[in-house]
C-alpha positions in Angstrom: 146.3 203.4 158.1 143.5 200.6 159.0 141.8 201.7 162.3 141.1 199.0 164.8 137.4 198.7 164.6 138.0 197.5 161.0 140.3 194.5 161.3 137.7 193.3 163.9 134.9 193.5 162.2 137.1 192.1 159.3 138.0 189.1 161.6 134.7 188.8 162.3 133.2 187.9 159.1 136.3 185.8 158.4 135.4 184.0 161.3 131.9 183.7 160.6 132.3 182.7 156.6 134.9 180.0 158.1 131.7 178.6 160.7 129.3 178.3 158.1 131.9 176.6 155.7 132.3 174.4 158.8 128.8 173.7 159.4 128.3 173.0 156.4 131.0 170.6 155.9 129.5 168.8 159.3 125.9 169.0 157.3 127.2 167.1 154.2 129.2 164.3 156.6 126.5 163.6 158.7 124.2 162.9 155.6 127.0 160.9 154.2 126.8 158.7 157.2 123.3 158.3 157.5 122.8 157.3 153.9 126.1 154.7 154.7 123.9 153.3 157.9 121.3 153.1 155.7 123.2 151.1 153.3 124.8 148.8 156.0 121.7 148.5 157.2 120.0 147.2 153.8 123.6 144.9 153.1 122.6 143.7 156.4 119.3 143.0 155.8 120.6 141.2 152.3 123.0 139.3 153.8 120.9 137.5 156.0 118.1 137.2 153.7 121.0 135.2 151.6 122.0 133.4 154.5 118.6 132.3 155.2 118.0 131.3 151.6 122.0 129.5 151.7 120.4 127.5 155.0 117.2 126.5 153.4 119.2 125.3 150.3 121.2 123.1 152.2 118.6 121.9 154.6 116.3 120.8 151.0 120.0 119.4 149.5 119.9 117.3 152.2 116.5 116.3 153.3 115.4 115.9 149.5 118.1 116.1 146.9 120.8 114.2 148.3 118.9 110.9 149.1 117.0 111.6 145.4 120.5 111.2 144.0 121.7 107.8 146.3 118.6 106.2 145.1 118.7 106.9 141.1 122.0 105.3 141.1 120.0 102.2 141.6 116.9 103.5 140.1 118.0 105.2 137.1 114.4 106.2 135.9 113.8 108.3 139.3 114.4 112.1 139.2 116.4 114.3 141.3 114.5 117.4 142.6 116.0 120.4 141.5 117.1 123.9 143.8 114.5 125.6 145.8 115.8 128.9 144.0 115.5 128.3 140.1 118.1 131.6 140.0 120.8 129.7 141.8 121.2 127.5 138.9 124.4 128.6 137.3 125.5 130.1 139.6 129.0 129.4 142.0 126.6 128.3 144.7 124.2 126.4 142.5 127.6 124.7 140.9 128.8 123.9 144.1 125.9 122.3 145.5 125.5 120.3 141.7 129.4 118.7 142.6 128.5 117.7 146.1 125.6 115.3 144.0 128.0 114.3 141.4 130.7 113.2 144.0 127.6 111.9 145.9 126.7 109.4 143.5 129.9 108.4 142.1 130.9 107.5 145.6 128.0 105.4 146.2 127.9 103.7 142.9 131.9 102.8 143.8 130.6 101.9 147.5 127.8 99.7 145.7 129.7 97.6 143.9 132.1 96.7 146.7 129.5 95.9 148.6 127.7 93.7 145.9 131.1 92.1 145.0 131.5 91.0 148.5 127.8 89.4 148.7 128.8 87.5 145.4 131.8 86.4 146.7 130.3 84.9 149.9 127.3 83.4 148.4 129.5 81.6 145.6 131.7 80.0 148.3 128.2 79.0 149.9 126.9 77.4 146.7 130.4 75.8 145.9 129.3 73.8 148.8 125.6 73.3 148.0 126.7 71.8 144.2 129.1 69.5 146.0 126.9 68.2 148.6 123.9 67.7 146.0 126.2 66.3 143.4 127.3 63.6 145.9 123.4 62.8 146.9 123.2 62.4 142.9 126.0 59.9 142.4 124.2 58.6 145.5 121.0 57.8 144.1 122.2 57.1 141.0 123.9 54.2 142.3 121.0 53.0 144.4 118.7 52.7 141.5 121.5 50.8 139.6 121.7 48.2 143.0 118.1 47.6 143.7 115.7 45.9 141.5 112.4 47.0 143.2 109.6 49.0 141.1 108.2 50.8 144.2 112.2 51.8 145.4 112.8 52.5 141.9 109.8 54.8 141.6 110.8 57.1 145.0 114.5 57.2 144.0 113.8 58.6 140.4 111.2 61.0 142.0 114.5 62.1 145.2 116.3 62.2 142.1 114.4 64.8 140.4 113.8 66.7 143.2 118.0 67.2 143.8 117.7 68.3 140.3 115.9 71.0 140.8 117.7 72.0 143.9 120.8 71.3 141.9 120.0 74.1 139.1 118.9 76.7 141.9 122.3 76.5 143.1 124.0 76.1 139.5 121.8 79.4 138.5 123.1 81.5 142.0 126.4 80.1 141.1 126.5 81.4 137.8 124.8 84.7 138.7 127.7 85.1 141.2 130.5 84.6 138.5 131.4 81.4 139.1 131.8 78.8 136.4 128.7 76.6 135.5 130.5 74.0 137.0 130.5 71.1 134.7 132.0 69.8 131.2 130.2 67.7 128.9 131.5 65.8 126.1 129.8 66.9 122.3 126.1 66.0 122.7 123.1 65.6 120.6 121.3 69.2 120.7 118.4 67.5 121.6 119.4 65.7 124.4 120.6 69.3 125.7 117.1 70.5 125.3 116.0 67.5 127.0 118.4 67.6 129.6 117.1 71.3 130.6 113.7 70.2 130.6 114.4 67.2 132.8 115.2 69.7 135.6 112.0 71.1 136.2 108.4 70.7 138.1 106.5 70.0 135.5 108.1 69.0 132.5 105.2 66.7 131.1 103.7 70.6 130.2 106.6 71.1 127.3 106.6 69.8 124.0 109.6 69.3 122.2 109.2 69.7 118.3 112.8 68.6 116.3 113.4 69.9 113.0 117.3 69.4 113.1 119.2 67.2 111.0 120.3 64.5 112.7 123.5 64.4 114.2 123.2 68.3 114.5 125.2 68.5 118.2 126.8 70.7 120.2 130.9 71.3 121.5 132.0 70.7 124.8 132.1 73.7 126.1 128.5 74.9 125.0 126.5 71.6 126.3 125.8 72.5 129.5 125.6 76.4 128.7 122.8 75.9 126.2 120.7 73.3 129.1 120.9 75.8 131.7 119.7 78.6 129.3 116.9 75.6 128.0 116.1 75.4 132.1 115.2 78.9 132.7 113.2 79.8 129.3 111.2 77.2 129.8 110.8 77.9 134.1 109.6 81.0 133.3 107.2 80.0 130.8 105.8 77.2 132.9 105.9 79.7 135.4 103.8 82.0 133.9 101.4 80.3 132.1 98.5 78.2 133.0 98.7 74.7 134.6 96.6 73.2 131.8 98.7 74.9 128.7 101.5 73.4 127.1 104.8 75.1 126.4 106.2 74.2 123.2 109.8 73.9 121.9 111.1 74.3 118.6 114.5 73.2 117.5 115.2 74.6 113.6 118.7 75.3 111.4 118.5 79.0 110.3 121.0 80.9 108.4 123.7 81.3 111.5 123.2 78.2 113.0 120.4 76.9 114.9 117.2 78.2 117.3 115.7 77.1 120.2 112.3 78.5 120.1 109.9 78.9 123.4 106.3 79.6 123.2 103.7 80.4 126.3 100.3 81.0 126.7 100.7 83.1 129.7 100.4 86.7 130.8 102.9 87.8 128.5 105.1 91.2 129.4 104.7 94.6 129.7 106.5 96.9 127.5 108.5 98.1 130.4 109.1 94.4 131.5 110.2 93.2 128.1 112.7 96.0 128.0 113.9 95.0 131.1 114.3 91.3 130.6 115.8 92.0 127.0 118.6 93.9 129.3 119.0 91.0 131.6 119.6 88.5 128.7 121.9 90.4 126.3 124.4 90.3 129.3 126.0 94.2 128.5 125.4 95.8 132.2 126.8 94.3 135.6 124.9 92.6 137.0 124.3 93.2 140.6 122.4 91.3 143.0 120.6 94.3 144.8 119.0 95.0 141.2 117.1 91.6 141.1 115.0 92.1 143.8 113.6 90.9 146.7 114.3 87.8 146.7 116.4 87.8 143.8 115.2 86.4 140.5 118.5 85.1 138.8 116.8 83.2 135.7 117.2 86.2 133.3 120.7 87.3 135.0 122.4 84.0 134.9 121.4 84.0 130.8 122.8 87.0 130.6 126.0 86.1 132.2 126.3 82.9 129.9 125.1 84.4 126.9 128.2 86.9 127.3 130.8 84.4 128.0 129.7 81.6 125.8 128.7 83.8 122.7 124.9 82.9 122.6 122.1 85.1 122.1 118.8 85.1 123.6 115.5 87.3 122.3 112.4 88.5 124.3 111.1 90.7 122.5 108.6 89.2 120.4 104.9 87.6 121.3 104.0 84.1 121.4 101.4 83.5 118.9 98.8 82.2 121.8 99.4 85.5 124.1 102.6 84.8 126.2 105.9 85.3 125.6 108.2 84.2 122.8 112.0 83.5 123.6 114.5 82.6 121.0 117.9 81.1 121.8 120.5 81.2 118.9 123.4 79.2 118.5 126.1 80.1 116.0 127.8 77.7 113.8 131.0 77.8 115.7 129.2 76.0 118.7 128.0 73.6 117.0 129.1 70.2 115.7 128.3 66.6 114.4 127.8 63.2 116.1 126.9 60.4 113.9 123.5 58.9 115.1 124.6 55.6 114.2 127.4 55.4 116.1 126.1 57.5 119.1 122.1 58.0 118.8 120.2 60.4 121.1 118.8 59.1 124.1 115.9 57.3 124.3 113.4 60.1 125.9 114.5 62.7 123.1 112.3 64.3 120.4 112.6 62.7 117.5 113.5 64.6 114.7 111.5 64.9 111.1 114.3 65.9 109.2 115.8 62.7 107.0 119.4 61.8 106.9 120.5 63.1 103.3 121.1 59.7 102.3 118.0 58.7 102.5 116.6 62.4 101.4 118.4 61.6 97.9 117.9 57.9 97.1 115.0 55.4 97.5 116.6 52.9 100.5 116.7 49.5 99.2 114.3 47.7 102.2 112.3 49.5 105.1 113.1 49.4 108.7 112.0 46.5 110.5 111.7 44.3 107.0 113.3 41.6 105.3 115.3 42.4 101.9 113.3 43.3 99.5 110.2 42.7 101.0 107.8 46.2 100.7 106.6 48.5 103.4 103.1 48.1 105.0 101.3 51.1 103.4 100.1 51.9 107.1 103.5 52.7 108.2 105.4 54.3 105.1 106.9 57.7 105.6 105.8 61.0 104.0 108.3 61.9 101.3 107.8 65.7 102.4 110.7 66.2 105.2 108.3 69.1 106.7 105.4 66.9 107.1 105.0 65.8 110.6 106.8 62.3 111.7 104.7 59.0 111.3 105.7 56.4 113.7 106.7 52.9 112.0 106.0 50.0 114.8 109.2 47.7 115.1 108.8 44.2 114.7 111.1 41.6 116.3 113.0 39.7 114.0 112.4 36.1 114.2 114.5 33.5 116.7 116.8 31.2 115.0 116.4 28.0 116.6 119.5 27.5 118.9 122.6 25.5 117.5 125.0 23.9 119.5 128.3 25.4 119.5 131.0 24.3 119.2 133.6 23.7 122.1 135.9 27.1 121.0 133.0 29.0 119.9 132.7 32.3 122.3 129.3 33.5 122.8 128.6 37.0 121.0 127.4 40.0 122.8 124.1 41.5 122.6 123.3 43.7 120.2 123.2 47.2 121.0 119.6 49.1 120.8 119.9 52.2 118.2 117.9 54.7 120.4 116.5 57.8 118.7 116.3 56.1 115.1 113.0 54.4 114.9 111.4 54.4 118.5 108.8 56.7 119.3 109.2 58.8 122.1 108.4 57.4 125.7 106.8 59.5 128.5 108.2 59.1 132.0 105.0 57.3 133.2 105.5 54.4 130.2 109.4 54.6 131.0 108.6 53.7 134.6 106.2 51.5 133.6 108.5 49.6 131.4 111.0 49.6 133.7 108.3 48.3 136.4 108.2 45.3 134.0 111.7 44.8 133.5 112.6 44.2 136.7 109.8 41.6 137.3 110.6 39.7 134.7 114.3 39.7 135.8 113.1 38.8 139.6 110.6 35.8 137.9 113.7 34.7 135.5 116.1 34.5 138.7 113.9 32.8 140.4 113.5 29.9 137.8 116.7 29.5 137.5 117.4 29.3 140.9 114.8 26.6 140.9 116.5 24.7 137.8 120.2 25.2 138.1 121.5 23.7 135.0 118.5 24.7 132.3 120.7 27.6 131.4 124.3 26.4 131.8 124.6 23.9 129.2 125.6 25.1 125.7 129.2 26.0 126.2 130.4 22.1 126.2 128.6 20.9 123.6 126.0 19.2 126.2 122.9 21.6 125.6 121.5 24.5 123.9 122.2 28.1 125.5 120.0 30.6 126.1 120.7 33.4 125.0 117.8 35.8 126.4 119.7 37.4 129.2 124.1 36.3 128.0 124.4 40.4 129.4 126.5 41.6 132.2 124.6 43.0 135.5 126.2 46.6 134.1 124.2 45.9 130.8 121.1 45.7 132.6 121.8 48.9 134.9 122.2 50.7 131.5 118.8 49.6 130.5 117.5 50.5 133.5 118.8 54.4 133.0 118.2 54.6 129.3 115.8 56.9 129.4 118.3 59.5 131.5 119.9 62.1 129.7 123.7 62.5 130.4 122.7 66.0 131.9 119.6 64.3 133.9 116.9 63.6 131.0 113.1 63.5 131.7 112.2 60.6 134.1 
């Protein structure tokens, strides 16, 4: 039998081995929790050090990255910078931050073009307006040199006339850069008097030099005339821009295998390689064009030949170095654009380069009497043509063919109509200052003959009754004479 003493001291120990287990068990949870504070406390610490980083990622998305990214949408060569932590890239954060740019500049790409759509939609009802208003001013002065006889008045209202040309092809140019239509169809024209009609519409045309190597009757279609002077216009603005104001800017027209080129040599500045590149964009017409990419102002020249070379099937060529320095353009016109006018029936005007090509007739036989000679009578040896068709042209002078002496009709006879001059065939060219001067002439003669007549009323009636010779010096209509007056005028506006 257990005595008393025993079970307490029993108890006791119980007791004490089940403290210590206790105190123990306290021990091992209060270092637990420490080394849990101490974990918080360093998850703490990490969580606002990536907070901090989060908030200095998004303050340099916005202050640097996100207005890096609006401007290479117009600026496609800038760069955008990259994170401020390289070890965010790839990651969900670093992804995230990457779609708010994409979305970014898609958005303001799409806003962009709204925006520039709406500018080109009010500035081509605004020119609509312009081309009316200046068109009417040209039908305007048109008729007032066809009215009025005086050199001086003549003189100002070819020079007003020239100047509403320009100011005319500014407006045609925005037009066209806008998407609008360019505004005017032509009947099929001479190629040459294309080229001349796009030179006529610039300050200082005198500079270009116009060298023809077509064959003649080599012409354009309808829809292509007006095109191909408007692309003619701005080569040759930009190389008189660009060059020197005592250089010339020639013009070559030649058949190749696809049709025919309009060549455009400068001796300006030339182009870098970055600004060759960029103009070769312009002109092959394959981006959209928008007006807040051409500056400030806006220089349409290159972005309206783009837009025409795309819709009218042309091609235009920058790339290449004039052989004095400048630039070199090339305009090429397939054979589906062009077509044939026979010069006979319908010569070139008056002011357009001749061309040095032969007709083939003429290319294959021996013509039976020369220009500006009787039958059978030779050539002066002065004025014969070289048989080589790539020799340059040699002028033949062209004599007036002796004045029969004047019968007297009889009373049913009807007098015939003057002949019609065969511009383009055998004239040499004319230069604006010997067209004015000409037409200076004209017109004095006409006021002297007038006033004889009005001095001796029936010198120039008789004839028609048997009673009198006629004269026959001036049997044309008032229109005939407003014709000759505008000869040297392209359809398009040729060089005055």
């Amino acid at each position: 039998m257990i005595q008393l003493p025993d079970l307490a001291v029993g108890g006791l120990a119980a007791g004490t081995l089940s403290a210590l287990a206790l105190a123990g068990t306290l021990l091992r949870l209060r270092r637990q929790q420490s080394r849990q504070r101490a974990e918080i406390s360093a998850l703490h610490t990490q969580l606002d050090a990536s907070i901090r980083a989060f908030t200095a990622e998004v303050e340099h998305l916005a202050n640097h990255r996100v207005p890096a990214a609006a401007r290479k949408v117009s600026h496609p060569h800038l760069e955008v910078p990259g994170p401020l932590q390289p070890a965010t890239l790839g990651t969900p954060a670093g992804i995230a931050l990457e779609n708010v740019l994409l979305a970014l500049q898609s958005e303001v790409s799409a806003q962009r073009t709204r925006v520039d759509a709406a500018a080109q939609a009010g500035m081509r009802g605004a020119t609509r307006e312009i081309q009316a208003a200046l068109y009417r001013l040209q039908d305007a002065l048109r008729g007032l040199q066809q009215r009025y006889d005086d050199p001086e008045l003549a003189q100002t209202l070819f020079q007003l006339d020239h100047e509403n040309e320009q100011s005319l092809r500014r407006a045609q140019v925005a037009s066209v850069v806008c998407g609008a239509w360019v505004g005017l169809a032509r009947e099929e024209s001479h190629l040459v008097d294309a080229v001349t009609g796009g030179q006529a519409r610039l300050a200082g045309y005198q500079r270009v030099t116009v060298h023809n190597h077509l064959e003649p009757g080599t012409a354009l279609v309808s829809h292509a005339v007006e095109p191909v002077a408007i692309i003619v216009a701005e080569l040759l603005d930009n190389a008189l821009r660009h060059s020197s104001p005592d250089t010339e800017v020639l013009v070559s027209l030649a058949h190749v295998h696809h049709g025919v080129c309009v060549t455009v040599d400068d001796a300006g500045l030339g182009m870098t390689r970055d600004e060759r590149e960029r103009a070769q964009r312009l002109v092959a017409g394959d981006d959209p064009i928008l007006l807040t990419d051409l500056g400030d102002p806006p220089r349409m020249g290159l972005a309206a030949i783009g837009r025409l070379t795309r819709q009218f099937d042309l091609g235009v060529d920058l790339s290449s170095t004039s052989p004095y320095g400048g630039v070199r353009a090339v305009l090429r016109i397939d054979k589906h654009l062009l077509s044939r006018i026979d010069p006979e029936e319908r010569p070139p005007a008056a002011s357009a380069a001749p061309t040095t090509r032969k007709p083939a007739s003429e290319q294959t036989a021996v013509p039976s009497h020369a220009y500006g000679t009787e039958h059978g009578e030779a050539e002066p040896a002065g004025h014969r043509t070289a048989p080589d068709t790539d020799a340059l042209p040699q002028r033949r002078r062209r004599t007036r063919p002796a004045v029969p002496e004047p019968a007297e009709p009889a009373e049913s006879a009807v007098p015939e109509p003057a002949a019609e001059h065969t511009a383009g065939t055998g004239w040499p060219a004319r230069s604006p200052r010997d067209a004015a001067a000409a037409l200076g002439a004209l017109q004095s003669g006409t006021a002297a003959a007038r006033a004889g007549a009005a001095e001796l009323p029936g010198a120039f009636t008789a004839g028609t009754d048997g009673t009198g010779p006629t004269d026959h010096t001036d049997d044309r209509t008032d229109d005939d004479r407003a014709d000759d007056r505008t000869d040297d005028r392209t359809e398009g506006g040729a060089a005055r």
